[in-house]
C-alpha positions in Angstrom: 0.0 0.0 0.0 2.5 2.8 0.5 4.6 1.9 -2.7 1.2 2.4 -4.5 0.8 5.9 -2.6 4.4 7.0 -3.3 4.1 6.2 -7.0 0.8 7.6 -7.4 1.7 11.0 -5.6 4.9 11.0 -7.5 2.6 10.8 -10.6 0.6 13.4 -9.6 2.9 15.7 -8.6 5.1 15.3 -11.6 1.8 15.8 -14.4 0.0 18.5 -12.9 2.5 21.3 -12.6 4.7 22.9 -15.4 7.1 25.6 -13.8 8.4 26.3 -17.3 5.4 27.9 -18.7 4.9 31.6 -18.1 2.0 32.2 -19.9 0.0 30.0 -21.4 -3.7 31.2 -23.4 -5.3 29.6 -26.7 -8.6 30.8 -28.3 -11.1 27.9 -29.3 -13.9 30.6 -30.2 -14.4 30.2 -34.0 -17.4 30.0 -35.3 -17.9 27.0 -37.9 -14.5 26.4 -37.1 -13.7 29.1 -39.4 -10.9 31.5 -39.8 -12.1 35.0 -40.7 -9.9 36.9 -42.9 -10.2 40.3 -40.9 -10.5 38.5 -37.1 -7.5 39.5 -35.5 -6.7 37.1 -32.0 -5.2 39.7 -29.0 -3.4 38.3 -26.0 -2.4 40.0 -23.3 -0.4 39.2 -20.1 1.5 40.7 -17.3 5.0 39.3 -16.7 5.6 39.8 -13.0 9.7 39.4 -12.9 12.0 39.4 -15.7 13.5 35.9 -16.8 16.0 34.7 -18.5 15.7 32.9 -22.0 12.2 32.6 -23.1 10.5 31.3 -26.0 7.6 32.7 -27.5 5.2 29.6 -29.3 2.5 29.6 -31.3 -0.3 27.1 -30.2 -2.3 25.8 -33.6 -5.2 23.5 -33.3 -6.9 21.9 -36.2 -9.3 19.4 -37.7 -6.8 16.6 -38.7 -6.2 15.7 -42.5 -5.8 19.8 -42.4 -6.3 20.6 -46.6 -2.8 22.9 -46.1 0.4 21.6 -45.5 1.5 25.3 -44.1 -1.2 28.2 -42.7 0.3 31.8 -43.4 0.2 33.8 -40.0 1.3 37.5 -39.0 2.2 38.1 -35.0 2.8 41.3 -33.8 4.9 41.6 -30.2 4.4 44.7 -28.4 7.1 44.9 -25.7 6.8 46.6 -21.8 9.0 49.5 -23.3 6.6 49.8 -26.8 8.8 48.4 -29.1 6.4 46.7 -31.8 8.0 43.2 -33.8 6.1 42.2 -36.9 6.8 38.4 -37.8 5.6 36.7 -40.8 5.4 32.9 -40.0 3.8 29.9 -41.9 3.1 27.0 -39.6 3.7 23.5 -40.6 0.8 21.4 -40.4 1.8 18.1 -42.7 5.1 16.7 -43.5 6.4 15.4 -47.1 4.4 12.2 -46.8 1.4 14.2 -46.3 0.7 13.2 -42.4 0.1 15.5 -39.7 2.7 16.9 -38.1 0.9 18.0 -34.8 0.1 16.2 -31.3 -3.2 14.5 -33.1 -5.4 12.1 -30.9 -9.1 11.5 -32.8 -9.4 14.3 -35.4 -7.9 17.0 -33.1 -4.7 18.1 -34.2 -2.6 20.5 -32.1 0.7 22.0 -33.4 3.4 24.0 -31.1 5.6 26.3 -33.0 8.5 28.6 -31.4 8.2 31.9 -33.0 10.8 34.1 -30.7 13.2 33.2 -28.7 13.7 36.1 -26.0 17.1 36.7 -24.3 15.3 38.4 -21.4 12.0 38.4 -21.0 11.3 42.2 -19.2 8.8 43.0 -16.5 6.0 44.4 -17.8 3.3 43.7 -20.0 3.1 42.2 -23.4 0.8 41.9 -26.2 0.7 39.5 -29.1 -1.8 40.0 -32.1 -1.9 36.4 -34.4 -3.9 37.0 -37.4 -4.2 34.8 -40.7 -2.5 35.7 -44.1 -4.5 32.9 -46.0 -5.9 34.2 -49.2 -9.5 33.7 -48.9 -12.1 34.6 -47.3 -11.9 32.3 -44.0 -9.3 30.0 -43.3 -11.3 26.2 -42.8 -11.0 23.9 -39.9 -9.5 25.9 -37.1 -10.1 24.5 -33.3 -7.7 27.5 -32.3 -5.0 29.8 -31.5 -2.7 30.4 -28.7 0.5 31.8 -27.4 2.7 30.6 -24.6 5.8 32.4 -23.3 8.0 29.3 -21.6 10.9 29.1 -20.0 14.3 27.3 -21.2 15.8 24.9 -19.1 
């Protein structure tokens, strides 16, 4: 009985907490799972202490057997101090053989993408603008979009 309690708080300890992550926001709200070619996605977060070496990813969530092997994305990073980066980024959702390249389990798909790499992340607050560069009207089978500014061990 205690071996069984040791392991299974060992588990548990060791699955629910990530100290790397920072920030950590994604936005499932798309209507008919649909892309809008003028819906611009806003997150905003507070960084309480600077840190050392940070990356900045881009979370992508999809329908799998996603009709694009790379979605077209703009980010915009506005600093604590104001300074404003504009990044132009195409995620890769399906290798040469045509499978998915994301974290798939049924016919949700998730893709993690670092976009920045930060030498010091600064106190203060930061705001990331992700909108889609596809050339239509809506981008198709979208779950979602996210951001998460994580640590480097």
């Amino acid at each position: 009985m205690p071996i069984k309690f040791f392991l299974l708080s060992f588990i548990f300890v060791f699955s629910s907490c990530n100290n790397s992550k920072i920030y950590d926001d994604f936005d499932s709200n798309f209507e008919k799972n649909r892309w809008e070619e003028n819906d611009i996605r806003v997150f905003e977060f507070e960084n309480m202490q600077p840190e050392e070496v940070c990356d900045l990813k881009l979370h992508f969530g999809h329908i799998s057997g996603f009709q694009f092997k790379v979605v077209p994305l703009e980010v915009e990073i506005t600093t604590p101090n104001g300074e404003l980066e504009v990044l132009s980024i195409n995620v890769k959702l399906i290798d040469e053989s045509g499978k998915d390249i994301g974290d798939c389990t049924g016919d949700i798909c998730d893709v993690f993408q670092t976009i920045k790499t930060f030498e010091t992340l600064e106190k203060g607050k930061y705001k990331v603008t992700v909108k889609s560069k596809f050339t239509g009207p809506y981008l198709p089978n979208v779950l979602g979009v996210g951001v998460i500014f994580e640590k480097m061990k």
